[in-house]
C-alpha positions as CSV (number, residue, x, y, z in Angstrom):
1,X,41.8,104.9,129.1
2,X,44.7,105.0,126.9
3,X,44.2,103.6,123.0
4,X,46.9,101.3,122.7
5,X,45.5,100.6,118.6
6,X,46.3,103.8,118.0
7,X,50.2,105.3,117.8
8,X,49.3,108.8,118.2
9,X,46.9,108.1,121.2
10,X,47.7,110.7,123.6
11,X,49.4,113.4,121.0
12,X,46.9,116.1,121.8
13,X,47.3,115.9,125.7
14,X,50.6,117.6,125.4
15,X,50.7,121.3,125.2
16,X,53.2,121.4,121.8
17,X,52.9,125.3,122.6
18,X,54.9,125.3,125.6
19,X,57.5,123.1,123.7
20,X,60.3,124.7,121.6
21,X,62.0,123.4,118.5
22,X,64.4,125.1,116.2
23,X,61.6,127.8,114.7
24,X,60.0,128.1,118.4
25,X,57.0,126.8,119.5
26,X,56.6,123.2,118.1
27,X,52.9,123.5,117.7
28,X,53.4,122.2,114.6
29,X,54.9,118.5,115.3
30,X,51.3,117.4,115.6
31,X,50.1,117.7,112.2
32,X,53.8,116.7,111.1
33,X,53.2,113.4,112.4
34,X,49.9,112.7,111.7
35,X,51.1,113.5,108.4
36,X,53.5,110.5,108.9
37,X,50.5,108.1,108.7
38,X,49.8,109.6,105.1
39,X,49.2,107.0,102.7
40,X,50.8,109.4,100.1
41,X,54.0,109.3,99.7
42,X,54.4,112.9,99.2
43,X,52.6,113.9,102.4
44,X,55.0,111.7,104.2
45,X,58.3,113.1,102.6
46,X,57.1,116.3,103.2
47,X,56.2,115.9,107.1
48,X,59.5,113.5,107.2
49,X,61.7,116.7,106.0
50,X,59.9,119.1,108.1
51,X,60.4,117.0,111.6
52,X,64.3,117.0,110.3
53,X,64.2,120.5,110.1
54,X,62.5,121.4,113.3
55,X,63.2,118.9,116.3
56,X,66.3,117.8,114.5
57,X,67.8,121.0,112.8
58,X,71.6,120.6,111.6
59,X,71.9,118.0,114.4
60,X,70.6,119.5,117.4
61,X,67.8,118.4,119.4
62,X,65.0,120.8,121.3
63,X,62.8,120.3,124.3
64,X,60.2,119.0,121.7
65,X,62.6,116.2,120.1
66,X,62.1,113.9,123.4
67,X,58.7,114.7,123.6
68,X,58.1,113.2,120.0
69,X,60.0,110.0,120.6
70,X,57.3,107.8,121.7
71,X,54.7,108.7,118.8
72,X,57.7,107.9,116.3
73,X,58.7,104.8,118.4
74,X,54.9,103.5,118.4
75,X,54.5,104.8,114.5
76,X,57.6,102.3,113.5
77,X,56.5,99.8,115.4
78,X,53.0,99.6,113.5
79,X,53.1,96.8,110.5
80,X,50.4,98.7,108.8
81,X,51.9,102.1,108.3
82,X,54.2,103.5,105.6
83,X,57.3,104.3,105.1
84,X,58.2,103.1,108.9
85,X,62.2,102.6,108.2
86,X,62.5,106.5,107.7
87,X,61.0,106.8,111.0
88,X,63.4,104.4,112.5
89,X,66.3,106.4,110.7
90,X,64.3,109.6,112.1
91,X,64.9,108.1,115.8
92,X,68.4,107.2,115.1
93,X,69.0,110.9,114.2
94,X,67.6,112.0,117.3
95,X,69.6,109.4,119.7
96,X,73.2,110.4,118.3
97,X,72.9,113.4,115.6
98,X,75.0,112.6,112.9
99,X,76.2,109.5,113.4
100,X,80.0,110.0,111.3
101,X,80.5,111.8,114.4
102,X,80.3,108.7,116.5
103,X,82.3,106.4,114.1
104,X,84.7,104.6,113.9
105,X,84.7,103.9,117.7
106,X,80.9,104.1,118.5
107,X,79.0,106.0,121.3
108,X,80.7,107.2,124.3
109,X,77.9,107.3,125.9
110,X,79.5,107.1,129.7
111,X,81.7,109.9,128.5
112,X,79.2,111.9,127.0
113,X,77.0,112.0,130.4
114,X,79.7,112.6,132.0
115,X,81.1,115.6,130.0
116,X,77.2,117.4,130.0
117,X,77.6,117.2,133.8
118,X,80.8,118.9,133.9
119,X,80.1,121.4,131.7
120,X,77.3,122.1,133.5
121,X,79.6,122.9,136.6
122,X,81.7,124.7,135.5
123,X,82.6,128.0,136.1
124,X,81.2,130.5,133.1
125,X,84.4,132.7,133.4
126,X,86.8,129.9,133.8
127,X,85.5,128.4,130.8
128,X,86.0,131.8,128.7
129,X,89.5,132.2,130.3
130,X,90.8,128.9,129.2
131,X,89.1,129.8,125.5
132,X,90.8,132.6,125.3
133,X,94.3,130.9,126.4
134,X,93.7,128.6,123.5
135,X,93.2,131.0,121.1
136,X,96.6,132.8,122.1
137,X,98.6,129.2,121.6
138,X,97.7,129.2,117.8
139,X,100.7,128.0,115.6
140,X,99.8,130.3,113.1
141,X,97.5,133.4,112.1
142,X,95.2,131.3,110.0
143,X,94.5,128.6,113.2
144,X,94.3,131.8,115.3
145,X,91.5,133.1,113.0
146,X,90.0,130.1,113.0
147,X,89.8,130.1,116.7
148,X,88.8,133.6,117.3
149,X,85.9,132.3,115.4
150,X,84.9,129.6,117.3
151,X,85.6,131.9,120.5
152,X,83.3,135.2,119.0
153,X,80.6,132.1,118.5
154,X,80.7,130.1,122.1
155,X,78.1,130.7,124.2
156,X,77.7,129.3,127.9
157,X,74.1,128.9,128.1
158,X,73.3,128.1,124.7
159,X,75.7,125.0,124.5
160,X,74.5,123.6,128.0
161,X,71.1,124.5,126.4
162,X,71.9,122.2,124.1
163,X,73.8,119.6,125.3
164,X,71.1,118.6,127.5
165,X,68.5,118.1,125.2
166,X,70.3,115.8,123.2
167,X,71.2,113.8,126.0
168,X,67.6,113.2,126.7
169,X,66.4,112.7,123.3
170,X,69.4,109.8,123.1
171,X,67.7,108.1,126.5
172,X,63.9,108.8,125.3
173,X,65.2,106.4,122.7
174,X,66.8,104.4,124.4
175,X,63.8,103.9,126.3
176,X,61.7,102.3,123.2
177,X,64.4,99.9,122.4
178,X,62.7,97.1,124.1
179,X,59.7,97.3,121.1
180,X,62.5,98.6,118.6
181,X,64.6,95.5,119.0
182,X,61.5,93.0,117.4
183,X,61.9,95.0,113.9
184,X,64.8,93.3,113.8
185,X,62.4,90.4,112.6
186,X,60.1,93.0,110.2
187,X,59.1,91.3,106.7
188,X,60.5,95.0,105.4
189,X,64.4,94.4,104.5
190,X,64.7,98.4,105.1
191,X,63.4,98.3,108.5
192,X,65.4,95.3,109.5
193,X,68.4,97.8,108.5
194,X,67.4,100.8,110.0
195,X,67.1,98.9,113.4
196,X,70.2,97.2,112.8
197,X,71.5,100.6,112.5
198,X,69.6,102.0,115.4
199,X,70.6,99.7,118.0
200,X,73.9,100.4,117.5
201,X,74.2,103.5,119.3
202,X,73.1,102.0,122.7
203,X,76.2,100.2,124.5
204,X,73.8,100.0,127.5
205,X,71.7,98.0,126.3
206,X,74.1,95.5,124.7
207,X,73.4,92.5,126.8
208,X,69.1,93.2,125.3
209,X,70.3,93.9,121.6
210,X,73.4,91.7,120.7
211,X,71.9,88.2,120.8
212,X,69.1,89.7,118.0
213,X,72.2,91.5,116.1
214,X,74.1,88.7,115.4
215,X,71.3,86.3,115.0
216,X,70.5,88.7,112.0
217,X,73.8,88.9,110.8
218,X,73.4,85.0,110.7
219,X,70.3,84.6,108.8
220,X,69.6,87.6,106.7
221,X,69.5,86.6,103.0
222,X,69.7,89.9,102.1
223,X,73.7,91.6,101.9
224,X,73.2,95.0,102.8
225,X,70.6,93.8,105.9
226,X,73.3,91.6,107.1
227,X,76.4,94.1,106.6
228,X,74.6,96.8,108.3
229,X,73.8,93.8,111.0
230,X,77.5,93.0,111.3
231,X,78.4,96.4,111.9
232,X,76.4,96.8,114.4
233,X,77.0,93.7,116.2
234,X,81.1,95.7,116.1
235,X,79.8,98.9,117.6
236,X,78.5,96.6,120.8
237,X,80.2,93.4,120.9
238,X,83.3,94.8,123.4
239,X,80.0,96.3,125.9
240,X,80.7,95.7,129.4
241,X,77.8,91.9,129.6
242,X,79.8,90.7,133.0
243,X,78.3,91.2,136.3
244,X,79.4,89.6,139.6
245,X,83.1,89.1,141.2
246,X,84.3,87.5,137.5
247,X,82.6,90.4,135.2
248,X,85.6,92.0,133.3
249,X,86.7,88.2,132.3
250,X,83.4,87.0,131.6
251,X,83.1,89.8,129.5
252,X,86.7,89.9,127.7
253,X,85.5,85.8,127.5
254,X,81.8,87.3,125.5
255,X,83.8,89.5,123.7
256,X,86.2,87.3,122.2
257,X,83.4,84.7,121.3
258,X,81.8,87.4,119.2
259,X,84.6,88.5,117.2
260,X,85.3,85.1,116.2
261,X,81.7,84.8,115.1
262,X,81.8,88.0,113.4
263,X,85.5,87.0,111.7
264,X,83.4,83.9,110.4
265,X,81.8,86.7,107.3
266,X,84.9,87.6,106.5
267,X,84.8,84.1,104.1
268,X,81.5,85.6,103.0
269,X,80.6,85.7,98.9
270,X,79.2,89.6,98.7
271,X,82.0,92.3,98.9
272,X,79.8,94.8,101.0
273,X,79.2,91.6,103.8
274,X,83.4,90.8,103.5
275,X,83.6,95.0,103.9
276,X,81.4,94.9,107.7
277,X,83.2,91.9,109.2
278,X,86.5,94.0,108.8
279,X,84.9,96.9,109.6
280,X,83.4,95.3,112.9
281,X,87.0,93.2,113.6
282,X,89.1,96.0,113.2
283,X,87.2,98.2,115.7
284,X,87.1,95.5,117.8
285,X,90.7,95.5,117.8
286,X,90.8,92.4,116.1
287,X,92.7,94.1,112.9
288,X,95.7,92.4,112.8
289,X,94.8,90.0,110.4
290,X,95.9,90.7,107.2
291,X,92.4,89.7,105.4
292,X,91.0,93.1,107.3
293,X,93.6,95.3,106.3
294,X,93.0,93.5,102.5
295,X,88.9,94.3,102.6
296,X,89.2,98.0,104.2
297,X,91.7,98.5,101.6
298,X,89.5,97.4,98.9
299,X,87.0,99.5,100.0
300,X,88.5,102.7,100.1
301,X,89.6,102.0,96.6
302,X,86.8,100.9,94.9
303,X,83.5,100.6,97.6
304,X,81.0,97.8,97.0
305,X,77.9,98.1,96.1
306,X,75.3,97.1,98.5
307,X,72.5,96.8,96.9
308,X,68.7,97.6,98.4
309,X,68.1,99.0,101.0
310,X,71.8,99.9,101.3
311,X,73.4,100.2,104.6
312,X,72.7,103.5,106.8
313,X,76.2,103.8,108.2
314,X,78.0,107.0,107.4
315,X,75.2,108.1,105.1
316,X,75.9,105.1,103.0
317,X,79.4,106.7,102.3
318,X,81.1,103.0,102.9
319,X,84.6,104.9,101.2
320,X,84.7,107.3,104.1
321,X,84.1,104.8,106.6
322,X,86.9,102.4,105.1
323,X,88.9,105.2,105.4
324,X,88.1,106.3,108.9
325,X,88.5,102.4,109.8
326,X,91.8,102.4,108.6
327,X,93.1,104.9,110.9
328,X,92.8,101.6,113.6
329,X,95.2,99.5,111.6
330,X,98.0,102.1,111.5
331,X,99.8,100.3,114.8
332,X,100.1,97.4,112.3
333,X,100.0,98.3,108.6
334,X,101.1,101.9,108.8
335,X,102.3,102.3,105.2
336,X,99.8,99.8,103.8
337,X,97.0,101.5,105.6
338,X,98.0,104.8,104.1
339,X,98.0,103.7,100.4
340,X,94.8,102.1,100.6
341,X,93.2,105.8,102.1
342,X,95.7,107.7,99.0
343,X,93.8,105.3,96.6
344,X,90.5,106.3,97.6
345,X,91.6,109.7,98.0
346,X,92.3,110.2,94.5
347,X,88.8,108.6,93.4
348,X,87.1,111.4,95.4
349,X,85.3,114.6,95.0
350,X,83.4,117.8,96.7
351,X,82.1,116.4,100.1
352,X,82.8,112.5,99.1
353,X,86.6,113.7,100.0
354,X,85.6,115.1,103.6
355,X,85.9,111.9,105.4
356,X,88.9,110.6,103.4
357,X,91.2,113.5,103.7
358,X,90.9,113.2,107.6
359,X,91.8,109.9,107.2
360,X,94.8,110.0,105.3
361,X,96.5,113.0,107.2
362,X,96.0,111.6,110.5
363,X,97.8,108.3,109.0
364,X,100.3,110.3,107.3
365,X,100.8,112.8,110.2
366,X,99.5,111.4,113.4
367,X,95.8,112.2,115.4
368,X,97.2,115.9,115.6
369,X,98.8,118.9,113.8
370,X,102.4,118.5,114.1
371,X,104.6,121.2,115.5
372,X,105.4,122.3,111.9
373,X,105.1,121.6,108.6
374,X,108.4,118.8,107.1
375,X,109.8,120.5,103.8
376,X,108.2,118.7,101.0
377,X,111.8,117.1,100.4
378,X,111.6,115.8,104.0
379,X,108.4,113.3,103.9
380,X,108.5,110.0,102.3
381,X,107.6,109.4,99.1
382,X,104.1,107.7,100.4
383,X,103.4,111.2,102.0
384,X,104.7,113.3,99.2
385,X,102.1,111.7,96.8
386,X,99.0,112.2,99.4
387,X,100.0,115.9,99.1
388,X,100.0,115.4,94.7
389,X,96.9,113.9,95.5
390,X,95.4,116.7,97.4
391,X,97.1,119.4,95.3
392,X,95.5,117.6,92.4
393,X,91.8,117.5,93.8
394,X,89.5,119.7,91.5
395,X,87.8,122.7,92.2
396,X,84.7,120.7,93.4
397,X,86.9,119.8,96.2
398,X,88.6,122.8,96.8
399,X,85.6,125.6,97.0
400,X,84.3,123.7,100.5
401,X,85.2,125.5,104.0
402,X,84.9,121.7,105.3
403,X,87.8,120.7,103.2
404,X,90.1,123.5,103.8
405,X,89.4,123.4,107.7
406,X,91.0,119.7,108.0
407,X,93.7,121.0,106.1
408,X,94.2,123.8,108.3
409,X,94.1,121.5,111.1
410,X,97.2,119.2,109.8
411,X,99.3,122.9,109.3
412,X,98.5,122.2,105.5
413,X,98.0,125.2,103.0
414,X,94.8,126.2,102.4
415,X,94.8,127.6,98.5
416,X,95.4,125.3,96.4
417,X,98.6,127.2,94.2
418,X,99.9,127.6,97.8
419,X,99.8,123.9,98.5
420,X,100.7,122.8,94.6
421,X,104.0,124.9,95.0
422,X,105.2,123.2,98.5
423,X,104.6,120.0,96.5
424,X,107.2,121.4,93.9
425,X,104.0,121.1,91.4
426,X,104.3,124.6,90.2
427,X,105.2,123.3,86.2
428,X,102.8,120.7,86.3
C-alpha cells in the first residue's frame, strides 16, 4: 500500500543504478532529494545545486530527470516542506531547459514532437551530407569556422539521445500539472510565481490552466505575483480551447476576450504589472497600440523593479525580454522599436548585453544575416549609432564567445578595433 503522507513514498523501489544522468548512474538522486526535505537551508541549496547539475546539466535532461518528476511534483505540492518554489522552478527547468530559448513566442510544443520524430527518421548519412553542404555555403571564413565547429561536434546518436529525454521529462511534467495548478492559491507569494511561471510552458493544457492564470492575475496583491501571472496568461491565451464544427472561431472568440482582459493592466499603478500586459499583448499580437510599444520601450531603457519574489521569466532579466518583445512590434514601430532596444543596449554589460544585442540587429537588419555587410556610410543614422553603441561596449562585453557569435551571425566584425574602424570610430 502506497503512503500517500509521504512525498518520497516509493523512491527506493526504483533501481537509481540502472538510471543515467550527466555523471552516470544516478544513484545519487535519492539522497539529493531526501536532502530537499532538510530543514536547513544549506542542506537544501546544496541538494538543490546538485539535482541542477546532474538530471539537469547545462540544460539537458537524462533518463533519470523523468524518473524524478513525481517526488519533486509531490515535494512542491507539500505545505509543510521548505523551500518548495525552488522545486517548482527545478520542474520548470526540466519541462523546457532554459526557458530564453522559448521566449518571446512560447513553447512549440506540437513542433517540437514533431521535429524529435523526424529526426529520429532520418537517414544518418543524409543528415551529415546536408551538414556538410551547409558548411560549404558559408559567406565568409569566420561563419565557415564556425560551422566546421558545430559540424566536428554533431553527433547522430547523441542528439536523438538527447532530444528524447527532454521530450519526456517536458510530459512527466506535464503530467503533475493537475496538483501543480492549486499552488496557484499557495499562502507562499514565491510559489504562487513559480507556478505562474510553470504553467506557462504547457499550451496543452491551456483550457485546465488559463481560468486559474488570469484569476491570479486579477487578485494578487502582490506586483511581481501578478506580472509573472499576466505573462503567463500571454504565453497561453491564443491555445487552440475550441472543439466541435465552430472550434477555430470559438477559439479566435476566447482569444480575443482574453487580450482585452489582459489590456485591462496596462492602466495598472506598478511599472513591472504595466511591463507584463505589454509583454502578454504584444505576443498576442495585440501590439499595435501605442501604450505597448510606450511600456516595452520603457523597459528596455530603464527595467522596473519588481520587487519580492521577482518574476522568473528570462532569469528575471525583464531588459532582455523587453528587448526580445520588441522584435514583434517591428511590422508597426520599426524605428521606434529599434531606439528603445539602442537605449537599453547602451545601459548594458558582459552577459546582461546577450539578449539585447540579438534584439537590436535583427530590428536593425532583419531575422537573418544579410547577403553583405552596407558600408557604414550606407545605413541610417538609427543603425549607424547601434554599431557606436556596440563599438563602444566595454571589455566586460567584448571578452564573451556569446557576444561575438551573434555578431558573427549579423556579418558584424568580431574585434572590437575591427568593428570601431567600419564605424569610422578610429580617432575616437
Amino acid at each position: 500500500m502506497t503512503d500517500t503522507t509521504n512525498p518520497l513514498a516509493g523512491l527506493d523501489a526504483i533501481d537509481w543504478a540502472e538510471l543515467s544522468h550527466a555523471y552516470g548512474e544516478a544513484d545519487d538522486v535519492p539522497g539529493q532529494l531526501r536532502a530537499l526535505c532538510d530543514p536547513d537551508a544549506e542542506v537544501r541549496g546544496k541538494a538543490l545545486h546538485a539535482l541542477y547539475g546532474n538530471i539537469f546539466h547545462q540544460g539537458s535532461r537524462y533518463e533519470a530527470s523523468a524518473v524524478a518528476v513525481p517526488f519533486l511534483a509531490r515535494l512542491a505540492a507539500d505545505p509543510a516542506l521548505p523551500g518548495r518554489a525552488d522545486v517548482v522552478g527545478l520542474l520548470a527547468a526540466l519541462a523546457v531547459g532554459y526557458d530564453e530559448a522559448h521566449l518571446p513566442d512560447g513553447v512549440d510544443v506540437a513542433g517540437w514532437r514533431r521535429e524529435i520524430a523526424e529526426f529520429a527518421a532520418q537517414d544518418r548519412e543524409e543528415l551529415l551530407a546536408g551538414y556538410d553542404a551547409w558548411v560549404a555555403a558559408a559567406p565568409d571564413e569566420g561563419e565557415r569556422a564556425e560551422r566546421e565547429m558545430r559540424r566536428a561536434m554533431f553527433d547522430f546518436e547523441l542528439h536523438l539521445s538527447a532530444g528524447q529525454p527532454e521530450l519526456r521529462a517536458y510530459d512527466a511534467v506535464r503530467g503533475e500539472l493537475a496538483g501543480l495548478s492549486a499552488l496557484l492559491d499557495d499562502p507562499d507569494p514565491a510559489v504562487r510565481a513559480a507556478t505562474a511561471h510553470l504553467l506557462a510552458w504547457f499550451p496543452e493544457e491551456a483550457a485546465h490552466t488559463l481560468p486559474g492564470l488570469l484569476r491570479l492575475a486579477g487578485e494578487e496583491s502582490e506586483p511581481a505575483v501578478r506580472a509573472t501571472a499576466i505573462v503567463a496568461a500571454g504565453l497561453l491565451a491564443d491555445a487552440d480551447t475550441g472543439t466541435g464544427t465552430d472550434a477555430d472561431a470559438d477559439a479566435e472568440t476566447a482569444e480575443t476576450a482574453h487580450a482585452d482582459r489582459l489590456r485591462a493592466h496596462l492602466a495598472a499603478r506598478e511599472p513591472v504589472v504595466r511591463w507584463a500586459a505589454a509583454t502578454a499583448l504584444a505576443r498576442l499580437g495585440h501590439g499595435g497600440d501605442p501604450a505597448v510599444l510606450a511600456e516595452l520601450a520603457a523597459t528596455a531603457a530603464a527595467p522596473p523593479e519588481p520587487g519580492p519574489p521577482g518574476v522568473p521569466f528570462h532569469d528575471g532579466d525583464l531588459r532582455g525580454y523587453a528587448a526580445s518583445t520588441l522584435t514583434r512590434l517591428a511590422d508597426r514601430f520599426p524605428d521606434e522599436a529599434l531606439d528603445a532596444v539602442t537605449d537599453g543596449l547602451a545601459a548594458t554589460s558582459g552577459p546582461g548585453s546577450f539578449a539585447v544585442t540579438q534584439a537590436a540587429l535583427h530590428l536593425a537588419f532583419g531575422p537573418e544575416r544579410p547577403d553583405r555587410l552596407p558600408a557604414h556610410a550606407e545605413l541610417d543614422a538609427r543603425r549607424q549609432r547601434l554599431i557606436r553603441v556596440l563599438a563602444d561596449l566595454g571589455e566586460d562585453t567584448w571578452r564573451w564567445g556569446n557576444f561575438l557569435a551573434i555578431l558573427r551571425g549579423w556579418g558584424l566584425p568580431t574585434a572590437r578595433k575591427e568593428l570601431r574602424e567600419y564605424a569610422g570610430m578610429q580617432g575616437m
